[in-house]
N, C-alpha and C positions, 0 to 999 in steps of 0.2 A: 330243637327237638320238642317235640308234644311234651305237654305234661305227665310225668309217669310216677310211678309210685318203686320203693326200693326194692318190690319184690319181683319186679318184671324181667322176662329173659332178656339175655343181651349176650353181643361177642364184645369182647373186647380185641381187639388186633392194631398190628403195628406195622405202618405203610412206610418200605424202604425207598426211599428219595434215590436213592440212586439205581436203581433194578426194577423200581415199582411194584414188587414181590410184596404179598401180605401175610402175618405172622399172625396167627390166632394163641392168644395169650391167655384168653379163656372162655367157655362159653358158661354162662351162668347171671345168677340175679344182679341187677345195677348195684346191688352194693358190696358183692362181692367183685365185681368187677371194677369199682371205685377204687378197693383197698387192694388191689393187685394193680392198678395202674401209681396208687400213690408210692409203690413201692421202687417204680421203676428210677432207673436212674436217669437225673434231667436232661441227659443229650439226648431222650426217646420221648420225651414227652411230645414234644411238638408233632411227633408222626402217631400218637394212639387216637385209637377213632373207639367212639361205642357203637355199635349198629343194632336196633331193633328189629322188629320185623314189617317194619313200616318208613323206618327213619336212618338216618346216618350221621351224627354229631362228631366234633374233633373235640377229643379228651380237653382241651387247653379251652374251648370256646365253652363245654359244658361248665366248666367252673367259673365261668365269668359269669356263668347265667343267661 
């Protein structure tokens, strides 16, 4: 993902592995959208994406940097 700053819009959603259905968990700034995905519980982590409006990262990979 580009470099961005904490106040840029974003979704946060959650891609079901098994249906491929996607869950919009919120639409808002990267850092409210950080601390609604830290909240999630860790069987979901691995399926949260951020998506910009240019971009698409997996929650798991954005933390690693």
């Amino acid at each position: 993902m580009r470099t961005i700053s904490d106040d840029v819009s974003v979704r946060l959603y959650h891609l079901d592995d098994e249906g491929g259905s996607a869950t919009t968990l919120i639409y808002g700034t990267l850092s409210e959208a950080l601390a609604v995905a830290a909240e999630q519980p860790e069987a979901l982590l691995a399926g949260l994406y951020l998506q910009t409006s240019n971009d698409v990262v997996a929650y798991l990979d954005y933390l690693e940097g």
